[in-house]
PDB file as gemmi writes it, atoms N, CA and C in Angstrom:
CRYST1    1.000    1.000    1.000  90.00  90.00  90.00 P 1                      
ATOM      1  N   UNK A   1      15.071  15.619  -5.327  1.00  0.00           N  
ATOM      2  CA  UNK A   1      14.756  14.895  -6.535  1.00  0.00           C  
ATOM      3  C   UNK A   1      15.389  15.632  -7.716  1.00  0.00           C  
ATOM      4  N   UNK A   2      16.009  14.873  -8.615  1.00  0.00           N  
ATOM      5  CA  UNK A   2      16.724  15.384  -9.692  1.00  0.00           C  
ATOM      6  C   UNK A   2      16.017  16.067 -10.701  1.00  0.00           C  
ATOM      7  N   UNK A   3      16.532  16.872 -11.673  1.00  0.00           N  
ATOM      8  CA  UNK A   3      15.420  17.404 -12.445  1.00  0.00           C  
ATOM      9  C   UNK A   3      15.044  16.359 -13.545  1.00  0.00           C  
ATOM     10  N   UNK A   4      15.803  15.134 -14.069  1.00  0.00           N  
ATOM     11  CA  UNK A   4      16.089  14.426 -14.768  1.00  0.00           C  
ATOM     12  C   UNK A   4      14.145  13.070 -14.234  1.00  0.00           C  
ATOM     13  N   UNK A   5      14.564  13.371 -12.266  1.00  0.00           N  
ATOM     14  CA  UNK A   5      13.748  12.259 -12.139  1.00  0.00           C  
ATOM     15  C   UNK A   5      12.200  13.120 -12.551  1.00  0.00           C  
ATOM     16  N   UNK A   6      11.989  14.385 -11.624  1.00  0.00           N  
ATOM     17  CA  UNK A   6      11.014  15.279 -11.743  1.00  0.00           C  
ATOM     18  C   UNK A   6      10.628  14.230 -13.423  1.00  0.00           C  
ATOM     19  N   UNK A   7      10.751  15.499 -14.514  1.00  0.00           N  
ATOM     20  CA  UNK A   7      10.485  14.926 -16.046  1.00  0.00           C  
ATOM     21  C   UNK A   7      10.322  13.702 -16.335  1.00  0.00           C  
ATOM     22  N   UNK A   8      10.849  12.768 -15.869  1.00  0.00           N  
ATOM     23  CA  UNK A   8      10.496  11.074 -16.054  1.00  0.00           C  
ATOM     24  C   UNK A   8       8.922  11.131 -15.230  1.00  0.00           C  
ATOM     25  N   UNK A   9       9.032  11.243 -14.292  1.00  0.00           N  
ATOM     26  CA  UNK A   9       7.748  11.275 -13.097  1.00  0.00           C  
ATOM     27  C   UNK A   9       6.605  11.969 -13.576  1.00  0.00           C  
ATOM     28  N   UNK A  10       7.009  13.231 -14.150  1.00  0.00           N  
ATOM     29  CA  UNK A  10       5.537  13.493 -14.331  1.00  0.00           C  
ATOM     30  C   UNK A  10       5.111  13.033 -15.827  1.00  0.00           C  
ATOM     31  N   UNK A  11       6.104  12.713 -16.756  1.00  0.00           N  
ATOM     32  CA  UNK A  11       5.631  11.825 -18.337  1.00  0.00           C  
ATOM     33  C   UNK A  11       4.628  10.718 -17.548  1.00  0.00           C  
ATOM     34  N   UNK A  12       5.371   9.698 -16.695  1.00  0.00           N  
ATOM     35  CA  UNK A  12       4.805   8.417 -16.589  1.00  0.00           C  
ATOM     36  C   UNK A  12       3.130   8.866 -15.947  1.00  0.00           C  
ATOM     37  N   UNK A  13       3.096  10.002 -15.157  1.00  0.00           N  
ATOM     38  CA  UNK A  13       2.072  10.108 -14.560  1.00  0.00           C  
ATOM     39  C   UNK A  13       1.250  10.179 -15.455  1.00  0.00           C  
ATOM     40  N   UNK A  14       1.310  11.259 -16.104  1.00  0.00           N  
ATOM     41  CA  UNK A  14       0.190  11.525 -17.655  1.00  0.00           C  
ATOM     42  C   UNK A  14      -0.214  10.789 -18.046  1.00  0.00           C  
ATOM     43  N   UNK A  15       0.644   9.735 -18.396  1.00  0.00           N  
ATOM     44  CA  UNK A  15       0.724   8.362 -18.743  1.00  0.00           C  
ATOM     45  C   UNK A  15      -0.954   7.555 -18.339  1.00  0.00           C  
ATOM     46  N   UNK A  16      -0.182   7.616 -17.104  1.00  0.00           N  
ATOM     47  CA  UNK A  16      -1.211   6.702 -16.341  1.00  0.00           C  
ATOM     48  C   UNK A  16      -2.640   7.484 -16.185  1.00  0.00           C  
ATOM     49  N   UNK A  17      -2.501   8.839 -16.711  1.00  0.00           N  
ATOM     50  CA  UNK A  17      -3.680   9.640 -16.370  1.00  0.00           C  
ATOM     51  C   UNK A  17      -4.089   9.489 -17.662  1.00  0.00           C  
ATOM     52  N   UNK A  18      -3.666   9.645 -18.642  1.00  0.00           N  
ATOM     53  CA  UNK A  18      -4.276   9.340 -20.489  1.00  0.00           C  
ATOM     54  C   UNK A  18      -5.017   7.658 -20.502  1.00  0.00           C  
ATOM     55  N   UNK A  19      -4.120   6.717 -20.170  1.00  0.00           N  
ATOM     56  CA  UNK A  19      -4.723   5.644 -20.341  1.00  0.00           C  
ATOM     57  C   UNK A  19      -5.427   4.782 -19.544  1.00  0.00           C  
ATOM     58  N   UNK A  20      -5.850   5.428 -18.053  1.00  0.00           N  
ATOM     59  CA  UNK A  20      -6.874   5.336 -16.993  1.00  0.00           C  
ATOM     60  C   UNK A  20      -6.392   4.979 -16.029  1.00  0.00           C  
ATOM     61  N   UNK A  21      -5.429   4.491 -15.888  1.00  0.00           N  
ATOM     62  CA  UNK A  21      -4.202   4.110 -14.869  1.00  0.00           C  
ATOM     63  C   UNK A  21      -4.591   4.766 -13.333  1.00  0.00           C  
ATOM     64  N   UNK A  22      -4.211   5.427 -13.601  1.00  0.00           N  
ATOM     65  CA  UNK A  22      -4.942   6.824 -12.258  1.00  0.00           C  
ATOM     66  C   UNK A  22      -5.670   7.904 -13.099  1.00  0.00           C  
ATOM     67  N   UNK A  23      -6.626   7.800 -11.931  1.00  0.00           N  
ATOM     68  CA  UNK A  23      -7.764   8.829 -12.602  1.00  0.00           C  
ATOM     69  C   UNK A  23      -8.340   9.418 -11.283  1.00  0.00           C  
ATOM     70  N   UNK A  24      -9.120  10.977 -11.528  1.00  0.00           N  
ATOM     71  CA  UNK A  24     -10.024  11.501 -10.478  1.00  0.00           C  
ATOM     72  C   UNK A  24     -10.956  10.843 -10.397  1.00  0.00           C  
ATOM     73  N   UNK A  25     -11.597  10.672  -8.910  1.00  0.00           N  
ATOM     74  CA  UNK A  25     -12.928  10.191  -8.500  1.00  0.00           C  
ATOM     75  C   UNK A  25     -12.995  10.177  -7.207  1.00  0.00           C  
ATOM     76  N   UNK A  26     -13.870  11.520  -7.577  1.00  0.00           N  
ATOM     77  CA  UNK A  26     -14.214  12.597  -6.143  1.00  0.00           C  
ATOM     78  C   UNK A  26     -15.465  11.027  -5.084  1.00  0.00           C  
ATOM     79  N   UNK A  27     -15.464   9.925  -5.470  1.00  0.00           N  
ATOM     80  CA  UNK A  27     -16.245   9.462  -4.473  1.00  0.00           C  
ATOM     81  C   UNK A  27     -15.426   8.223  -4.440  1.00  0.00           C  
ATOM     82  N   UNK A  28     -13.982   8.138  -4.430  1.00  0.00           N  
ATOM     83  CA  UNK A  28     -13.267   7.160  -3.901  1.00  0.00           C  
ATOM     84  C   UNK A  28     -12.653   7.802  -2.234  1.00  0.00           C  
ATOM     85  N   UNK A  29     -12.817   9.457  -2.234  1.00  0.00           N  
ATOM     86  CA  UNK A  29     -12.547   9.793  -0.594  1.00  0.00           C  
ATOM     87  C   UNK A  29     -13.507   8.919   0.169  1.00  0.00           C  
ATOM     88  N   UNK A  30     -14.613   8.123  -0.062  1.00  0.00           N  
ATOM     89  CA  UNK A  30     -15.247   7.392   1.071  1.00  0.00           C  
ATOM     90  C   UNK A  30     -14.935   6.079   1.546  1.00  0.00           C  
ATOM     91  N   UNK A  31     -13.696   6.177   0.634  1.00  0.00           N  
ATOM     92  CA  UNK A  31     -12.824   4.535   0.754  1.00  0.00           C  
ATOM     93  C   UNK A  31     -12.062   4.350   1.513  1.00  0.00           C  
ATOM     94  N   UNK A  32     -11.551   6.254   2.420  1.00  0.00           N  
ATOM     95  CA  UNK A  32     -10.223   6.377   3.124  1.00  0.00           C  
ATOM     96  C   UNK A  32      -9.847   5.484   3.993  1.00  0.00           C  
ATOM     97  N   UNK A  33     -11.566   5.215   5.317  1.00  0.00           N  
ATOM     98  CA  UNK A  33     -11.030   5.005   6.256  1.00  0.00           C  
ATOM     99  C   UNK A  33     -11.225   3.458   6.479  1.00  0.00           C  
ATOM    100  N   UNK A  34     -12.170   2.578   5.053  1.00  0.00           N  
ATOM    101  CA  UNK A  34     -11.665   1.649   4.920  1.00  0.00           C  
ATOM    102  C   UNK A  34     -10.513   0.746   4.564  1.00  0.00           C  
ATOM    103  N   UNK A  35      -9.343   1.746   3.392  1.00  0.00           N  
ATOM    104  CA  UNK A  35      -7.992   1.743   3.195  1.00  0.00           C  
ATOM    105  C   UNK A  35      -7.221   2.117   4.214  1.00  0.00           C  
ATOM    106  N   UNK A  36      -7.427   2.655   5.479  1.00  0.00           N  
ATOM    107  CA  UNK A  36      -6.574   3.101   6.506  1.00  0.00           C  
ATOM    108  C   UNK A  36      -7.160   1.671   7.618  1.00  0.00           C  
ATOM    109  N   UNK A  37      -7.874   1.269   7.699  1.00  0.00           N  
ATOM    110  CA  UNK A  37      -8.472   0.440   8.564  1.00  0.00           C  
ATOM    111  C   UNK A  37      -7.972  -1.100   8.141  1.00  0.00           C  
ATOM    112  N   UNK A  38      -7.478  -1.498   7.196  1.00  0.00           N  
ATOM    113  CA  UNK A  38      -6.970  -2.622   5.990  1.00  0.00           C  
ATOM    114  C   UNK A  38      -5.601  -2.315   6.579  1.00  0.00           C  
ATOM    115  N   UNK A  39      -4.885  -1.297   6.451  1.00  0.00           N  
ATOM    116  CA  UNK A  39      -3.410  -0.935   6.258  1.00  0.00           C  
ATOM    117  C   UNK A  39      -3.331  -1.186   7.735  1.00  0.00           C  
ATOM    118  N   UNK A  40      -4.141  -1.019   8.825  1.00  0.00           N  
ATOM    119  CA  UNK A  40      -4.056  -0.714   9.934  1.00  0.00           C  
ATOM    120  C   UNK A  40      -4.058  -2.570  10.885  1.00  0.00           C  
ATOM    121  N   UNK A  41      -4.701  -3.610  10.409  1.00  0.00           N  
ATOM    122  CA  UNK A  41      -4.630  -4.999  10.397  1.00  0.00           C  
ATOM    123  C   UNK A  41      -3.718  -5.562  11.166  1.00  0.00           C  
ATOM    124  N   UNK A  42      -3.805  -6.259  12.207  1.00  0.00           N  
ATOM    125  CA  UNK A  42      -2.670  -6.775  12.936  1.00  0.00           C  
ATOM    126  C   UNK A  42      -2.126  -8.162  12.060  1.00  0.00           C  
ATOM    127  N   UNK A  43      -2.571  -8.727  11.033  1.00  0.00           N  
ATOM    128  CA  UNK A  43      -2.445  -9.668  10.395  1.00  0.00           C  
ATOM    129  C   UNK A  43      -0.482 -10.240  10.559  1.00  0.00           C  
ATOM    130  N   UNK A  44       0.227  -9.630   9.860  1.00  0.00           N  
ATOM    131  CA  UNK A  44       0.871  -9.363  10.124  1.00  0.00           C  
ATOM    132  C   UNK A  44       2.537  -9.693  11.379  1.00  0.00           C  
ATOM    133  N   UNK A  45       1.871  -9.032  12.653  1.00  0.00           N  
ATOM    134  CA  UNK A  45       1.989  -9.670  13.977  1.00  0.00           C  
ATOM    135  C   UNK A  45       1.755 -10.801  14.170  1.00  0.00           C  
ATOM    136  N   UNK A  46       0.469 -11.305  13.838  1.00  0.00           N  
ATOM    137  CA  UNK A  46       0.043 -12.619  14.345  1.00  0.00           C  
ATOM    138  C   UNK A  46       0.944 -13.604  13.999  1.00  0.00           C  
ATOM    139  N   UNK A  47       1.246 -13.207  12.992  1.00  0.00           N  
ATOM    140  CA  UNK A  47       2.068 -14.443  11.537  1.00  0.00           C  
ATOM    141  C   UNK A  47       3.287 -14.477  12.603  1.00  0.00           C  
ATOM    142  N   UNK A  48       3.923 -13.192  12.758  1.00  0.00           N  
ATOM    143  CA  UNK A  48       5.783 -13.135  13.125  1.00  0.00           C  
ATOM    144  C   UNK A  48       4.983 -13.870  14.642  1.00  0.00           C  
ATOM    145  N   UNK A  49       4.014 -13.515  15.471  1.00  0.00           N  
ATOM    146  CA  UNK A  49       4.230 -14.187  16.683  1.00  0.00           C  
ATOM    147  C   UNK A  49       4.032 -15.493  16.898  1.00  0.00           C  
ATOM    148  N   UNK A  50       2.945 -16.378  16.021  1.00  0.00           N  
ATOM    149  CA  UNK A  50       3.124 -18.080  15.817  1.00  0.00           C  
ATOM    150  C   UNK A  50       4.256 -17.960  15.278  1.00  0.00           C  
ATOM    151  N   UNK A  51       4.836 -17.626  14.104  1.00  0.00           N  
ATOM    152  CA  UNK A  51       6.307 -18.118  13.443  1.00  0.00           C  
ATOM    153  C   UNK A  51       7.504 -18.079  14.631  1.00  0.00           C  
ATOM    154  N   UNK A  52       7.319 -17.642  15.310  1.00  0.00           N  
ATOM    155  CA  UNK A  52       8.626 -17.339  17.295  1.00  0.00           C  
ATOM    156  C   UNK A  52       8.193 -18.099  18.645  1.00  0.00           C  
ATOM    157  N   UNK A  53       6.808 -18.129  18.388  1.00  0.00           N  
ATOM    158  CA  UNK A  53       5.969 -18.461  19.702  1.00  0.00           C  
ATOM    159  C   UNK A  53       6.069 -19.814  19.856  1.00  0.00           C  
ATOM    160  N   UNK A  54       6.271 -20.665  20.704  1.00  0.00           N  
ATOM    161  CA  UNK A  54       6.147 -22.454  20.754  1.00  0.00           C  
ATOM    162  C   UNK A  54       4.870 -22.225  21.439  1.00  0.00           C  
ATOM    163  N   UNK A  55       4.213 -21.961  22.382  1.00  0.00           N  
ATOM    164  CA  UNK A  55       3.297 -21.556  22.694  1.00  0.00           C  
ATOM    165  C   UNK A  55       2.472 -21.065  22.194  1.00  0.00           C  
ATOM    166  N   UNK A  56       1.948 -20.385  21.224  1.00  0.00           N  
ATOM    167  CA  UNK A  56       1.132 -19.347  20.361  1.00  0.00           C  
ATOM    168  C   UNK A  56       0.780 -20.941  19.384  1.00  0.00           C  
ATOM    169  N   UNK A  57       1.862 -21.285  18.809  1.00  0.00           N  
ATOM    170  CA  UNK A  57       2.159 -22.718  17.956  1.00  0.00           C  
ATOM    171  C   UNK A  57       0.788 -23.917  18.743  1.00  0.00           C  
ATOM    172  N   UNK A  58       1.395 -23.887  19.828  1.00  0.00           N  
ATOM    173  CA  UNK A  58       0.284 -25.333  20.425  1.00  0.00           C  
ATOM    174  C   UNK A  58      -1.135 -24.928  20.657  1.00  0.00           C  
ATOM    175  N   UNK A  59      -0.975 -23.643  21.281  1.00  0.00           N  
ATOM    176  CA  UNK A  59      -2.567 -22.760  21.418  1.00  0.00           C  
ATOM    177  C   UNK A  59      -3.255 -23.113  19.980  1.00  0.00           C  
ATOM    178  N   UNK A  60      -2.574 -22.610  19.147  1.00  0.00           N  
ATOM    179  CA  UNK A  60      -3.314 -22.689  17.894  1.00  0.00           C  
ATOM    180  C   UNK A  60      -3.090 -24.126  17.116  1.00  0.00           C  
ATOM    181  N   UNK A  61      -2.438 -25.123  17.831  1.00  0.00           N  
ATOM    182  CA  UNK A  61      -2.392 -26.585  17.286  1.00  0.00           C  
ATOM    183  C   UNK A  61      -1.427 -26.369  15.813  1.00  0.00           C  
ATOM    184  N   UNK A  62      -0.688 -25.174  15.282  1.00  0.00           N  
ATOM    185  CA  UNK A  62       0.122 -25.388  14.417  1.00  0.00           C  
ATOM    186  C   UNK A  62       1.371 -26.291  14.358  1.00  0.00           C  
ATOM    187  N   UNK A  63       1.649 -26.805  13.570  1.00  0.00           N  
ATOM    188  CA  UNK A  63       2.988 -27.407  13.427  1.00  0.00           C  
ATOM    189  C   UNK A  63       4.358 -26.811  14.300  1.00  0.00           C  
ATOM    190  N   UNK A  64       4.683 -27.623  15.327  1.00  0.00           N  
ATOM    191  CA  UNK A  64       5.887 -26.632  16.045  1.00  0.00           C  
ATOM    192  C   UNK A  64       6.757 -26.245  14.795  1.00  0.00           C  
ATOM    193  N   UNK A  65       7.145 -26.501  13.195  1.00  0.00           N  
ATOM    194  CA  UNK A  65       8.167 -26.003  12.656  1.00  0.00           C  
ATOM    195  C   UNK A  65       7.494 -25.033  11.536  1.00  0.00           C  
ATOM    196  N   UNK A  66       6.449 -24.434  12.168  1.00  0.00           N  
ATOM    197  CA  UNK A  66       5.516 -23.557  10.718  1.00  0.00           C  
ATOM    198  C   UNK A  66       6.438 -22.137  11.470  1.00  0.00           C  
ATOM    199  N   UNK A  67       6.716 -21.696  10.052  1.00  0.00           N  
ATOM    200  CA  UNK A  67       7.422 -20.406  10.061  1.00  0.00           C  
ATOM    201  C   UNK A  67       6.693 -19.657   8.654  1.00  0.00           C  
ATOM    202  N   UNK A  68       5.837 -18.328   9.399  1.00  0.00           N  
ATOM    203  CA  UNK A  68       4.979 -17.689   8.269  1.00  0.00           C  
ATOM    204  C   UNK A  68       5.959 -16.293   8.080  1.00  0.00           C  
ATOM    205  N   UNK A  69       7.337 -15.956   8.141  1.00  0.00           N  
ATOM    206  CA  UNK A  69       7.816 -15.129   7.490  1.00  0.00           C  
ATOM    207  C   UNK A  69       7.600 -14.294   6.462  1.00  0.00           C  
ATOM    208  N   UNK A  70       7.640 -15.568   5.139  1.00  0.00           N  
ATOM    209  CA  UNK A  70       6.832 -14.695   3.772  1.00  0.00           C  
ATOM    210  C   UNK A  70       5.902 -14.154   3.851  1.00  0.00           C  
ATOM    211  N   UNK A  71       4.661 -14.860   4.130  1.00  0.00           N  
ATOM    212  CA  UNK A  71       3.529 -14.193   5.044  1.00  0.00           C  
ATOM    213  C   UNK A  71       3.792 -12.903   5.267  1.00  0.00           C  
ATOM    214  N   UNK A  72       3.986 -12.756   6.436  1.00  0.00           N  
ATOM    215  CA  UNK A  72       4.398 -11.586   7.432  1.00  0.00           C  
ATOM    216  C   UNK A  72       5.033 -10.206   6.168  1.00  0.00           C  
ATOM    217  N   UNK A  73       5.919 -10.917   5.482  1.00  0.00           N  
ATOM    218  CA  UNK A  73       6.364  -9.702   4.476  1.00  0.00           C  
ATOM    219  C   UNK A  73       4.902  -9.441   3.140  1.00  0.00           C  
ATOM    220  N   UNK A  74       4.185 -10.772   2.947  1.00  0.00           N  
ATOM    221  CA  UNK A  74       3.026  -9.709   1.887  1.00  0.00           C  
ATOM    222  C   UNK A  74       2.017  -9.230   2.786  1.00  0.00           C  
ATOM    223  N   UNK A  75       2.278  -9.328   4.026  1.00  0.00           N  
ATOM    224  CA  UNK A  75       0.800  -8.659   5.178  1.00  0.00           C  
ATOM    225  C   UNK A  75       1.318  -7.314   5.310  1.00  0.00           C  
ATOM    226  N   UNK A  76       3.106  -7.221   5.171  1.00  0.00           N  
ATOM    227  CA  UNK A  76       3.501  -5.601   4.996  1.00  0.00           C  
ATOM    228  C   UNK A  76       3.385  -4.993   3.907  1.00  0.00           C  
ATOM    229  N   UNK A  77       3.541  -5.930   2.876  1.00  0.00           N  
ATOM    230  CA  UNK A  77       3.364  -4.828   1.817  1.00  0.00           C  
ATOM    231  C   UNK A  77       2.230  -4.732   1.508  1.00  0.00           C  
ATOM    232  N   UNK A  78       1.094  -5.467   1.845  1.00  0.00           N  
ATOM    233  CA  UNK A  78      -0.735  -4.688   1.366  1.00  0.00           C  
ATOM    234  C   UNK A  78      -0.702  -4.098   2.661  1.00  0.00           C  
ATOM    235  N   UNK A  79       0.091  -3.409   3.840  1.00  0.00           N  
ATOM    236  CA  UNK A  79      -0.472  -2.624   4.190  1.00  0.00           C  
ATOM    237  C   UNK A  79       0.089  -1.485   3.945  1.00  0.00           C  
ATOM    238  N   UNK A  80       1.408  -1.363   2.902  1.00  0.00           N  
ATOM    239  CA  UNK A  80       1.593  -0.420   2.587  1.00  0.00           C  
ATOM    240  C   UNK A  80       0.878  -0.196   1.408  1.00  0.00           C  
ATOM    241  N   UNK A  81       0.356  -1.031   0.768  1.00  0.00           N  
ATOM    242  CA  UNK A  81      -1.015  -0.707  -0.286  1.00  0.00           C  
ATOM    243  C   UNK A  81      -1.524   0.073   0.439  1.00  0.00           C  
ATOM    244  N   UNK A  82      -2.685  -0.487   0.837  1.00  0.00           N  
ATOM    245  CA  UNK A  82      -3.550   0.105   1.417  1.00  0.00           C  
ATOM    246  C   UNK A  82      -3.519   1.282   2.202  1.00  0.00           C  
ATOM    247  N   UNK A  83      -2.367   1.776   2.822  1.00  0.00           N  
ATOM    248  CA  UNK A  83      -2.248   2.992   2.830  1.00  0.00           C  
ATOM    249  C   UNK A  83      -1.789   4.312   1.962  1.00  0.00           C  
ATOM    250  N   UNK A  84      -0.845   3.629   1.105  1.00  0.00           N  
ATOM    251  CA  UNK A  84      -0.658   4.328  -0.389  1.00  0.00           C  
ATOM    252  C   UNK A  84      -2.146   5.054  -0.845  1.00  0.00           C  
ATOM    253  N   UNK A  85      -3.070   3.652  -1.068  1.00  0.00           N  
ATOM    254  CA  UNK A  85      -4.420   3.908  -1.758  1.00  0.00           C  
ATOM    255  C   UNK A  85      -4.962   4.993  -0.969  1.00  0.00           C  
ATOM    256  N   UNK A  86      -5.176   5.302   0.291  1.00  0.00           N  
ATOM    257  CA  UNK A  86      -5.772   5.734   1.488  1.00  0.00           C  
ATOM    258  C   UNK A  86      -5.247   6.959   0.748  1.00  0.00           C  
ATOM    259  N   UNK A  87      -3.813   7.262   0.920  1.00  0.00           N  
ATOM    260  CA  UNK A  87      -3.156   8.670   0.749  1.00  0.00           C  
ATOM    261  C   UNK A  87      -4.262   9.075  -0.595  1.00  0.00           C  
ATOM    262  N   UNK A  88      -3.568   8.411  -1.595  1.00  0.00           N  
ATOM    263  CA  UNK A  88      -4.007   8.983  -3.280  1.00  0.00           C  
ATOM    264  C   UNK A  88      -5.820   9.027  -2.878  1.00  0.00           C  
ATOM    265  N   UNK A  89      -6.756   8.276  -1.629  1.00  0.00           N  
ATOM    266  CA  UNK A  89      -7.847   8.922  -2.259  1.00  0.00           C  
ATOM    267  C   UNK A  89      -8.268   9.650  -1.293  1.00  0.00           C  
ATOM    268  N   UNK A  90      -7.499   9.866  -0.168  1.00  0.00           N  
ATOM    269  CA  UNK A  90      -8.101  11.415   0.246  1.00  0.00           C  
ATOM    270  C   UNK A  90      -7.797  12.097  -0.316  1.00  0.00           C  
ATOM    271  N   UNK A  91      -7.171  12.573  -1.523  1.00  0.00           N  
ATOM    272  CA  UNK A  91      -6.720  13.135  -2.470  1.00  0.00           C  
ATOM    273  C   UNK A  91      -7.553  13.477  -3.837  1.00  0.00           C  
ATOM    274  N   UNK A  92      -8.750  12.445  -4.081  1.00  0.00           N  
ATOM    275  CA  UNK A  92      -9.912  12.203  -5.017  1.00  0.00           C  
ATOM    276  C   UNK A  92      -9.196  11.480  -5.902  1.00  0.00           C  
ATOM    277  N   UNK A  93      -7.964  10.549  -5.561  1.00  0.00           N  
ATOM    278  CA  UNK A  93      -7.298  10.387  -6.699  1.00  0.00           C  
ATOM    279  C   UNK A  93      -7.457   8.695  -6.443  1.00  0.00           C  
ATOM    280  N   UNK A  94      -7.815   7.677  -7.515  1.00  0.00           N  
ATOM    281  CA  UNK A  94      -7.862   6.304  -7.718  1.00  0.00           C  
ATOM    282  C   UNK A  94      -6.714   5.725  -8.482  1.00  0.00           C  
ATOM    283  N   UNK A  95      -6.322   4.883  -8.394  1.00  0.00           N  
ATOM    284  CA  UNK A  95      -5.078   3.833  -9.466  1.00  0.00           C  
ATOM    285  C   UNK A  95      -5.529   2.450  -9.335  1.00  0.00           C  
ATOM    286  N   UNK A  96      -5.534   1.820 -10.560  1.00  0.00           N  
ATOM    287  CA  UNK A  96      -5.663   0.992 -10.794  1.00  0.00           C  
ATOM    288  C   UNK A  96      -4.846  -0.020 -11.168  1.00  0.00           C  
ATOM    289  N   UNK A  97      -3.180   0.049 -11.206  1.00  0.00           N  
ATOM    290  CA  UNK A  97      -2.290  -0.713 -10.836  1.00  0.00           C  
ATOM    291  C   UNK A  97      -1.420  -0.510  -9.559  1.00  0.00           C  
ATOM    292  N   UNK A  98      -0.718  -1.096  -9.254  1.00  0.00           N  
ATOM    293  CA  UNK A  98       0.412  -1.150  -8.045  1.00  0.00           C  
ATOM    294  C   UNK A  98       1.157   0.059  -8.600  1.00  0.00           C  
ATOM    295  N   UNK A  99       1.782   0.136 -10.006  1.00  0.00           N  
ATOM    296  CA  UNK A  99       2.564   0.507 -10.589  1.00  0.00           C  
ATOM    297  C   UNK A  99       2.170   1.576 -10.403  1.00  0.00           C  
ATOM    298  N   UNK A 100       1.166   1.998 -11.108  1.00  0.00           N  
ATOM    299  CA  UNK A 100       0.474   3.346 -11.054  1.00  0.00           C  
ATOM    300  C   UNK A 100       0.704   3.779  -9.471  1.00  0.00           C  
ATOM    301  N   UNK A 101       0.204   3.217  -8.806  1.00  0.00           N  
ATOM    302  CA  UNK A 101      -0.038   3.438  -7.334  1.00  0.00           C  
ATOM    303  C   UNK A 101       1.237   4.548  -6.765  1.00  0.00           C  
ATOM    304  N   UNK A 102       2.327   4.008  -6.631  1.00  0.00           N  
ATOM    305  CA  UNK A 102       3.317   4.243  -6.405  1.00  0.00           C  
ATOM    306  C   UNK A 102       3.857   5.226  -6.919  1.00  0.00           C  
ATOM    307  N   UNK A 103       3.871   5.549  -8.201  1.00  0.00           N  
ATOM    308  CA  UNK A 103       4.405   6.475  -8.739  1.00  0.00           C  
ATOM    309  C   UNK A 103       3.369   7.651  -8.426  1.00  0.00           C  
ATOM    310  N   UNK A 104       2.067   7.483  -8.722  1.00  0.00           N  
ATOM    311  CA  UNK A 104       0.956   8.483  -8.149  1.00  0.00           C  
ATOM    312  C   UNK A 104       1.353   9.558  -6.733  1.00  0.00           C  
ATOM    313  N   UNK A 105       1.342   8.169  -6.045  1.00  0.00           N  
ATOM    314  CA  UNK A 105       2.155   9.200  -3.888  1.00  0.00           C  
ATOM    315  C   UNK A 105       2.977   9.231  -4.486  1.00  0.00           C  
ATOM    316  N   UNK A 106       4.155   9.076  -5.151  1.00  0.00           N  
ATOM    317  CA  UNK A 106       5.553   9.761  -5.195  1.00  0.00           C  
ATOM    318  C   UNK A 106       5.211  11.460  -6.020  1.00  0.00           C  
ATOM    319  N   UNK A 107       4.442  10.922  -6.857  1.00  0.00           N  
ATOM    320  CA  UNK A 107       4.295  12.688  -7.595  1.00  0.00           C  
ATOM    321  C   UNK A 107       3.659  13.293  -6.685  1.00  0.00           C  
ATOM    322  N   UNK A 108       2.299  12.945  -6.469  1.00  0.00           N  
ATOM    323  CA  UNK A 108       0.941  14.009  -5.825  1.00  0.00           C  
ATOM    324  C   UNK A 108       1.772  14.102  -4.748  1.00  0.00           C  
ATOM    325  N   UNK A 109       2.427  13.410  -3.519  1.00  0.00           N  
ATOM    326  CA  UNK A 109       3.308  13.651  -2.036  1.00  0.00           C  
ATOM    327  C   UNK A 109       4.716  13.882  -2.172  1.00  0.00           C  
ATOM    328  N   UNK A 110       5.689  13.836  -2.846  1.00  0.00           N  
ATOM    329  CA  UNK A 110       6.856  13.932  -2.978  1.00  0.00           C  
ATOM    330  C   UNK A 110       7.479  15.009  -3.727  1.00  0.00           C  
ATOM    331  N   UNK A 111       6.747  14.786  -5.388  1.00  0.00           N  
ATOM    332  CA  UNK A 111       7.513  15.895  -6.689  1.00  0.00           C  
ATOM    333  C   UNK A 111       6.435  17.227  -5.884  1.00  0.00           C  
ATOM    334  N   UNK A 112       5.237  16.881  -5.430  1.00  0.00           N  
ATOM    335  CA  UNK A 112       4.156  18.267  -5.556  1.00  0.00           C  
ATOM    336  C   UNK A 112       3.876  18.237  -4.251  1.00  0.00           C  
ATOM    337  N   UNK A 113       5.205  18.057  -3.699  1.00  0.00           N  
ATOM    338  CA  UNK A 113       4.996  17.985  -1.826  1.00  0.00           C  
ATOM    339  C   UNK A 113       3.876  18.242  -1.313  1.00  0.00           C  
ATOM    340  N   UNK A 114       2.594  17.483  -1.239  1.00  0.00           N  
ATOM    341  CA  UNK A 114       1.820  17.580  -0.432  1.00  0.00           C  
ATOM    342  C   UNK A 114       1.421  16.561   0.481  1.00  0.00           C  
ATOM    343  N   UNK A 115       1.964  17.195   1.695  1.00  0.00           N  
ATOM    344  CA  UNK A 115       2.725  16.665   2.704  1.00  0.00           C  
ATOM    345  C   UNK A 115       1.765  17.100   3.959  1.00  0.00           C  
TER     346      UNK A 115                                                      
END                                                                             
C-alpha cells in the first residue's frame, strides 16, 4: 500500500470515527456468529442452480426461462457484507454504512495488518 493510500485511509477512517460512521461497541462481538452464519447462507447456490437446472425449474414449478443471475450476484455481495461486518466486530468495531464498512477491514486488516 502506497504511502499516499496509507494517509487517504486513515483521514477517511477518522472521518467515519468523528461522525459515527464506525464506532467501538464492545457488545457488537455477540453479533459475530450471527454475521458469519448470514455470510455463510446457501442462498446464493440455490439461485445459480434453478437459473441451470431444467429440473430444479419443474421441481420448484418455476418458469423454464427464469434466470436469477442478478440475484445470485446481491446473495454474494451481502455475504461479503456480512462477513466484512463479522470481521470489524470481532474486532468491537461497528459501521454503519457499506462505505464505512469497507474502508474500516481495509484499515483495521490491511493498513494495521491484523490478519
Amino acid at each position: 500500500m502506497s504511502d499516499l493510500k496509507k494517509e487517504m485511509l486513515k483521514i477517511k477512517v477518522k472521518g467515519y470515527f468523528d461522525n459515527g460512521d464506525l464506532r467501538v461497541d464492545p457488545t457488537i462481538t455477540a453479533l459475530v456468529k450471527y454475521h458469519v452464519d448470514k455470510a455463510s447462507q446457501e442462498t446464493g447456490s440455490l439461485l445459480m442452480e434453478v437459473s441451470e437446472d431444467k429440473e430444479s425449474k419443474k421441481r420448484l414449478k418455476v418458469s423454464a426461462d427464469y434466470v436469477g443471475y442478478d440475484w445470485t450476484i446481491s446473495c454474494g455481495y451481502y455475504a461479503m457484507f456480512h462477513a466484512a461486518t463479522a470481521a470489524l466486530a470481532a474486532i468491537g468495531i461497528k459501521a454503519e454504512s457499506h462505505e464505512s464498512l469497507i474502508e474500516g477491514l481495509e484499515y483495521h486488516f490491511v493498513f494495521k495488518e491484523r490478519l
